[in-house]
C-alpha positions in Angstrom: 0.0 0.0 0.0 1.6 3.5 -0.8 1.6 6.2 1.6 1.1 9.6 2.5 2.6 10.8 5.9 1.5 14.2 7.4 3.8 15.5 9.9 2.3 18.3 11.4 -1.3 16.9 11.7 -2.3 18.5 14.6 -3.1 21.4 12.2 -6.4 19.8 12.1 -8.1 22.4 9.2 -5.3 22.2 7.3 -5.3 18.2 7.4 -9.0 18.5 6.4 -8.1 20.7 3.2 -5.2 18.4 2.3 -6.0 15.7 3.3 -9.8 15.7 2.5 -8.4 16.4 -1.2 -6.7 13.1 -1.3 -9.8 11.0 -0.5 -11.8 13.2 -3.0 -9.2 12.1 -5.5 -9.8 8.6 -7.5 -5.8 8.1 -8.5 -5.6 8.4 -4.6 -7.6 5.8 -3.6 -6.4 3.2 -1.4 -3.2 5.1 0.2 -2.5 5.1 4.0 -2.7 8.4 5.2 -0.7 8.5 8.1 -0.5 11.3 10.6 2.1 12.5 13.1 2.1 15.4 15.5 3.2 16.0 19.1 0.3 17.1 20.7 -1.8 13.7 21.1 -5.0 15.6 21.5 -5.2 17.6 18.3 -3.4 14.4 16.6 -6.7 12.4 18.0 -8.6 15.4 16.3 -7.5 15.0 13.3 -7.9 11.4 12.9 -11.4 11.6 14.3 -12.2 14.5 11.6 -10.1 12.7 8.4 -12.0 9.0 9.4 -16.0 11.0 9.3 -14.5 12.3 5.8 -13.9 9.3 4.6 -17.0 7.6 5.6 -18.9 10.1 3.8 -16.8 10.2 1.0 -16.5 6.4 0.3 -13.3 6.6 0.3 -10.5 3.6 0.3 -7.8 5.9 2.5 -6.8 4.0 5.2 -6.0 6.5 8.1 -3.8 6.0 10.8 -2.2 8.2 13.4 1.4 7.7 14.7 3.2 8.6 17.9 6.5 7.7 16.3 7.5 10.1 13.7 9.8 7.6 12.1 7.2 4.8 12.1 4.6 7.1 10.1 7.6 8.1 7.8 8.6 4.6 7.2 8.0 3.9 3.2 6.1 6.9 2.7 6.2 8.1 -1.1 5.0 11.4 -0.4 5.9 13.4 2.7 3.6 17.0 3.7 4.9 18.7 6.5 3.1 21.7 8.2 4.4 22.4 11.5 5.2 25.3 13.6 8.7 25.2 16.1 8.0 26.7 19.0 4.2 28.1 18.9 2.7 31.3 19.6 3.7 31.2 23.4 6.5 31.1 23.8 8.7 31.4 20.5 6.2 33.5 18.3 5.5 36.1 21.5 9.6 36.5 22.0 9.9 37.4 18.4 8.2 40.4 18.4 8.5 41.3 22.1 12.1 41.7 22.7 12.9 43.7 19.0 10.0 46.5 20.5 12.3 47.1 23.3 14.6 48.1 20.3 12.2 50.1 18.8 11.9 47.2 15.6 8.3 46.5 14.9 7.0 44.0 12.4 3.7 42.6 11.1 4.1 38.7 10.7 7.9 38.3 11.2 7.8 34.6 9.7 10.0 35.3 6.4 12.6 37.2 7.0 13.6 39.8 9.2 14.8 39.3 12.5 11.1 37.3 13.5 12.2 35.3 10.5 15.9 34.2 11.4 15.0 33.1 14.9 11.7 31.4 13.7 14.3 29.5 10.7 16.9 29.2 13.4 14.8 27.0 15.7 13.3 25.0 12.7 16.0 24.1 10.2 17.6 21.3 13.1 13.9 20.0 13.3 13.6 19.7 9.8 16.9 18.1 9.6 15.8 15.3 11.7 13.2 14.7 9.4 15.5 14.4 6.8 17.9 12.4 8.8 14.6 9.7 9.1 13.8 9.9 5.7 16.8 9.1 4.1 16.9 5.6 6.7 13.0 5.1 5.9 12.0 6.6 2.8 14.8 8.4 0.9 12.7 8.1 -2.4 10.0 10.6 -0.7 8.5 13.7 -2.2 8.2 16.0 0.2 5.9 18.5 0.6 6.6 21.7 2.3 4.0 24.4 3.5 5.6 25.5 6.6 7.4 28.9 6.9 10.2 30.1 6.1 9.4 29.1 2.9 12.6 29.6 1.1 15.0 28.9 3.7 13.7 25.3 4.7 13.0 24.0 1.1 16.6 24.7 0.5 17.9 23.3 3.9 16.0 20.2 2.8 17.2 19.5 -0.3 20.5 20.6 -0.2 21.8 19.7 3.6 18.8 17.3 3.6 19.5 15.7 0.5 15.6 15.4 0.3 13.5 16.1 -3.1 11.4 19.1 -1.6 9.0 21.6 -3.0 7.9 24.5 -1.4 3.9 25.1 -1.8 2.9 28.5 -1.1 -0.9 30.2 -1.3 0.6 33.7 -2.6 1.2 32.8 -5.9 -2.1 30.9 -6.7 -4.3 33.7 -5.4 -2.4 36.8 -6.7 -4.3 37.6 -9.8 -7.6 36.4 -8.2 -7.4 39.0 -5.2 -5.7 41.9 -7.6 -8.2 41.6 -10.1 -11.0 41.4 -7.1 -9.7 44.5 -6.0 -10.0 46.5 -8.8 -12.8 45.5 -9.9 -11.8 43.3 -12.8 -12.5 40.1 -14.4 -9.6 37.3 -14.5 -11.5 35.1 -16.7 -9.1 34.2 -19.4 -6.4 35.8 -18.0 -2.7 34.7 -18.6 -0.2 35.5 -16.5 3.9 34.7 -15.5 4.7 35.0 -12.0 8.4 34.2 -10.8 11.5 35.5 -8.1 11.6 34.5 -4.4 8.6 33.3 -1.8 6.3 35.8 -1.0 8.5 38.1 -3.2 7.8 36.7 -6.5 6.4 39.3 -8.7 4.0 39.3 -11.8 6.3 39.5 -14.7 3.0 39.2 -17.4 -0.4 40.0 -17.2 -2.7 40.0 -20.4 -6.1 38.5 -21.8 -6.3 37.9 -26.0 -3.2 39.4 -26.2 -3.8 42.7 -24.5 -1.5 43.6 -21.8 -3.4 44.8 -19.0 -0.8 46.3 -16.7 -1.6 49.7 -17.9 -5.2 49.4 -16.7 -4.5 47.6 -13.9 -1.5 50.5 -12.8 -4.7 53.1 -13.8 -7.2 51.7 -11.3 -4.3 51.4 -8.6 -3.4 55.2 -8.9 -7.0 55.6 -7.8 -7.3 53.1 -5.4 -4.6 54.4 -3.5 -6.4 57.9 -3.1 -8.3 56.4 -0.3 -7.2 53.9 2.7 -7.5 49.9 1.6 -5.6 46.7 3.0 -2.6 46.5 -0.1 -1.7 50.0 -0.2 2.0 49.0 0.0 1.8 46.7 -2.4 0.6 49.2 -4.8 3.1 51.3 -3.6 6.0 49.3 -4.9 4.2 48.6 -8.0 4.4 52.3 -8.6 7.9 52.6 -7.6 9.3 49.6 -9.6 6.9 49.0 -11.9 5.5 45.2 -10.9 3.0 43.6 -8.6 4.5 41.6 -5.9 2.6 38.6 -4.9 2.4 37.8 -1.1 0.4 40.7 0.6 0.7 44.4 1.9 1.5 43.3 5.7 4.1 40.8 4.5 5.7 43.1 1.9 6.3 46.2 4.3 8.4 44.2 6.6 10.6 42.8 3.6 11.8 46.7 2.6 13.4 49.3 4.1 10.5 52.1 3.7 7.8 51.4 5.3 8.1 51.1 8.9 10.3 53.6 10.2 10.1 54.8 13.8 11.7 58.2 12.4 9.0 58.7 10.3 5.8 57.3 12.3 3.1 58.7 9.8 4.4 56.0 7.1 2.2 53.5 9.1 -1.0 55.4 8.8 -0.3 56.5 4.9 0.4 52.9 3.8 -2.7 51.4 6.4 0.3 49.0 7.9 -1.3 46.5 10.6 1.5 46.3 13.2 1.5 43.2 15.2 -1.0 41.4 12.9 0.6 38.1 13.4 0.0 37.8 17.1 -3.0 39.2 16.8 -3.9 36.5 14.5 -2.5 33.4 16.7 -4.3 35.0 19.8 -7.8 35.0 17.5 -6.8 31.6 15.7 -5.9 30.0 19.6 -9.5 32.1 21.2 -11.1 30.7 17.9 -10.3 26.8 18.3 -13.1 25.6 20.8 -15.9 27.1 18.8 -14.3 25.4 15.4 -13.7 22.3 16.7 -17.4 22.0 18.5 -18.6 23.2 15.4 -16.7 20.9 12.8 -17.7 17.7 15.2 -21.2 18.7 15.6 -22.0 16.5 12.6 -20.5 12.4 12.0 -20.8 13.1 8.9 -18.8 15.4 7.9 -18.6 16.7 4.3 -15.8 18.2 1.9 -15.2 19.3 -1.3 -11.4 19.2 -3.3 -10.1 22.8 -1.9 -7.3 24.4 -4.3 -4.4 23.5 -2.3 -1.7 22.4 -4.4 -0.9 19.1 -2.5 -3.5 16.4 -3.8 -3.3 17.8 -7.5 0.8 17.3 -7.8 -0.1 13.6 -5.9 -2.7 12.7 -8.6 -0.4 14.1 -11.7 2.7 11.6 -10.6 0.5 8.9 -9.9 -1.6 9.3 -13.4 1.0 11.2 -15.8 -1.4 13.8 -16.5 0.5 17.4 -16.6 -0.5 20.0 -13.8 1.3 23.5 -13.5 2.3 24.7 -10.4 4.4 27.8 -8.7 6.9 25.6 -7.0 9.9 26.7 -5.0 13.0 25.2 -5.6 16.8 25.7 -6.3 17.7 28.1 -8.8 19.5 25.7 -10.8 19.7 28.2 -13.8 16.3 28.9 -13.7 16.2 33.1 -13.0 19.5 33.7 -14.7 20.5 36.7 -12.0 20.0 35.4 -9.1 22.5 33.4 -6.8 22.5 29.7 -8.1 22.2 28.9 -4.3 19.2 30.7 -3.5 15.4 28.9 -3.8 13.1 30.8 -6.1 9.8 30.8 -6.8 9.0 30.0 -10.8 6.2 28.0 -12.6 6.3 24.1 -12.6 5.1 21.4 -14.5 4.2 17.9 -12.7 3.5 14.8 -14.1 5.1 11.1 -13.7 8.6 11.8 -13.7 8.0 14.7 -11.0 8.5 18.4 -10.1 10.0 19.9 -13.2 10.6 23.6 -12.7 10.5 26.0 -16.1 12.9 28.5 -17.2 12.6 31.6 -16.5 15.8 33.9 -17.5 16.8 37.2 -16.1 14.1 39.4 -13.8 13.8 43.3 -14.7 17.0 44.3 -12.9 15.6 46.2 -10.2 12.7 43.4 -9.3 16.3 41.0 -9.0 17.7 43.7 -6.9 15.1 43.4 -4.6 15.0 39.9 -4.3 18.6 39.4 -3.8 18.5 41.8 -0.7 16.0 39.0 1.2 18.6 36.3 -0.3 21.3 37.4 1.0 19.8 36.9 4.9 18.2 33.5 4.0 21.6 32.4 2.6 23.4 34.0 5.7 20.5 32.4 7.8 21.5 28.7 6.7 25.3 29.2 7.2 24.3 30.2 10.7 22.3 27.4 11.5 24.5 25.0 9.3 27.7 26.0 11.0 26.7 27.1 14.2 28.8 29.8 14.0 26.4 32.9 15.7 28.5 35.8 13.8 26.5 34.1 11.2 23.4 35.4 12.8 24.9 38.8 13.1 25.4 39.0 9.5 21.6 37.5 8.9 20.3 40.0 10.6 22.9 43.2 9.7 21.7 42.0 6.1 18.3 42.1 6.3 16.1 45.6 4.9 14.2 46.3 7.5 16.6 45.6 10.4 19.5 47.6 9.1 17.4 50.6 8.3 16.1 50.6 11.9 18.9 49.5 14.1 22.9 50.3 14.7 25.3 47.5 14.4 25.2 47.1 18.3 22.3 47.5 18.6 21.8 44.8 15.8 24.2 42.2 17.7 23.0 43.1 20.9 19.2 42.3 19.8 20.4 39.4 18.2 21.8 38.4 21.9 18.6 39.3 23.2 16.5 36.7 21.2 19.0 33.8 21.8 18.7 34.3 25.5 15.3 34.4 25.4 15.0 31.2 23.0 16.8 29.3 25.6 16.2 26.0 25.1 14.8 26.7 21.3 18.4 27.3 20.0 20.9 25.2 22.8 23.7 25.4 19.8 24.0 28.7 20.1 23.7 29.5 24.0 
């Protein structure tokens, strides 16, 4: 029997949405989904929830849950991974407490930026251990990666890993939807090329019978801006250099050096910048739980429909040769001509029996390349910390990044970076 193995199950919605998929799917019938998570309870959730799916589905999944990682690993032909190192409380909280007492704010702080070196620098031995179990139990594995930072741990895993890994992101499957949404304009028929970096990919093409429709789209975005909305930044850097960035306005104005200033405070009222909107969202997401979970159990039989996540459809084109196209991220090998070979970008793929086969893309407009290579260069700098051990590598991360080094001084830089390791504690022992 072939099998899927979701480590991270605990994220019981998400398991519904991916999971679910897989027993909606007939070239997916018959596979043991196995599930693995630390926390028992939400683990038992999840298999509970995935086992009233299948009932009402029909389906032939057999589900099981594991309390040994490597046990659910063992023979798996496709891997999904979805967890989160270190939570909200305490991990999440730290990151964005202790750089306020430096004056450094920052929305979601799960990328880059200093929020995004500590949260990589606490997962990339985690996800090492996974890949340390799959290459004794299932080195063949495709795995699947949806967890955060993005760039950083698709590239840890397949090239300190030595794991085939693709990176599945949302951003670049709903950009056009949500831009054209919020104009006012229909995407029916639309074609469009999207590549660069997670969450800093950028639309490269947009056009419908031929017709490029960036003129009209920059035309309703000059006057969308004259009032307050929720991508103001995004629209921003459209302006500035020309191209619409995919992941959204909150993200984005953490990744650059202009938006979030504490020497000029009115930039987070112009640009409508939610400070903070991260935690906020774990706090509501955590408050939220009880009254999903009663609701999503109130029923045996529980229902669901093939969602658009990218997981199931990539499954179903290996197992039945039939092409699908997804935004993949994976190693530049030659693919976006000017950026570092060692960096993971973002750039379409097709899938079908003989896997993940990323396109070509060729050189970015210079400046969009400029931009990306400034987030590179602390995700590369991120990996030889974490790699090495070496914590003047986690100076230079974080010296490197936008944001940070617009806000702070070198000492004060270092001595944030101190700071956060302290306060990890246990979260990062190599570095104490």
């Amino acid at each position: 029997m072939s099998k899927i193995t979701f480590i991270g199950a605990g994220s019981t919605v998400f398991v519904k949405n991916v999971l679910g998929d897989v027993m909606t799917t007939p070239a997916l019938q018959g596979f043991e989904l196995a599930l693995f998570d630390i926390d028992p309870e939400r683990l038992q959730d999840s298999e509970r929830l995935l086992n009233s799916i299948k009932a009402t589905l029909g389906s032939t999944c057999v589900i099981k849950a594991y309390s040994d990682r490597k046990a659910a690993l063992k023979g798996a032909k496709y891997v999904i991974n979805a967890i989160q190192v270190g939570g909200y409380d305490p991990c999440t909280i730290t990151d964005f407490e202790i750089p306020k007492k430096y004056g450094l704010r920052q929305t979601i702080a799960d990328t880059v930026g200093i929020g995004g070196i500590f949260r990589n620098l606490r997962t990339i031995p985690v996800m090492l251990d996974f890949a340390k179990d799959m290459q004794e139990v299932c080195p063949d594995a495709l795995f699947l990666n949806y967890t955060n930072p993005m760039a950083v741990l698709t590239n840890v895993m397949n090239t300190v890993g030595g794991i085939q890994t693709v990176g599945l992101c949302h951003s670049v499957q709903v950009c056009v939807p949500h831009l054209f949404e919020s104009l006012g304009m229909d995407p029916t028929g639309v074609k469009a090329k999207i590549a660069g970096i997670n969450h800093m990919a950028w639309l490269l093409e947009v056009s419908k019978d031929g017709v490029d429709l960036y003129p009209e789209i920059k035309r309703r975005a000059a006057e969308k801006q004259k009032e307050k909305h929720h991508d103001m930044v995004r629209f921003e850097l459209m302006n500035r250099f020309g191209y619409y960035v995919t992941e959204s306005s909150e993200h984005n104005a953490e990744y650059h050096p202009y938006f979030i200033k504490k020497t000029y405070p009115e930039l987070i009222e112009k640009y409508n910048i939610p400070l903070d909107e991260y935690p906020r969202r774990c706090v509501n997401q955590i408050n939220g739980w009880k009254e999903m979970r009663e609701k999503i159990f109130a029923s045996e039989n529980i229902e669901h429909k093939r969602s658009k996540e990218y997981a199931s459809y990539i499954m179903e084109a290996i197992e039945t040769d039939v092409p699908f196209k997804i935004g993949g991220n994976v190693m530049n090998t030659g693919l976006i001509t000017n950026l570092p070979k060692e960096a993971c970008v973002e750039v379409p793929c097709l899938v079908d029996r003989s896997g993940i086969t990323p396109t070509y893309v060729g050189d970015l407009p210079p400046q969009l390349a400029a931009l990306n290579r400034t987030n590179i260069n602390t995700q590369l700098l991120t990996i030889e910390a974490a790699v090495t051990g070496k914590k003047e590598h986690i100076y230079h991360a974080a010296m490197l990044d936008p944001h940070t080094s617009a806000e702070l001084s070198l000492d004060d830089i270092v001595a944030l970076c101190d700071d956060l390791i302290e306060a990890h504690g246990s979260w990062l022992p190599e570095f104490k």
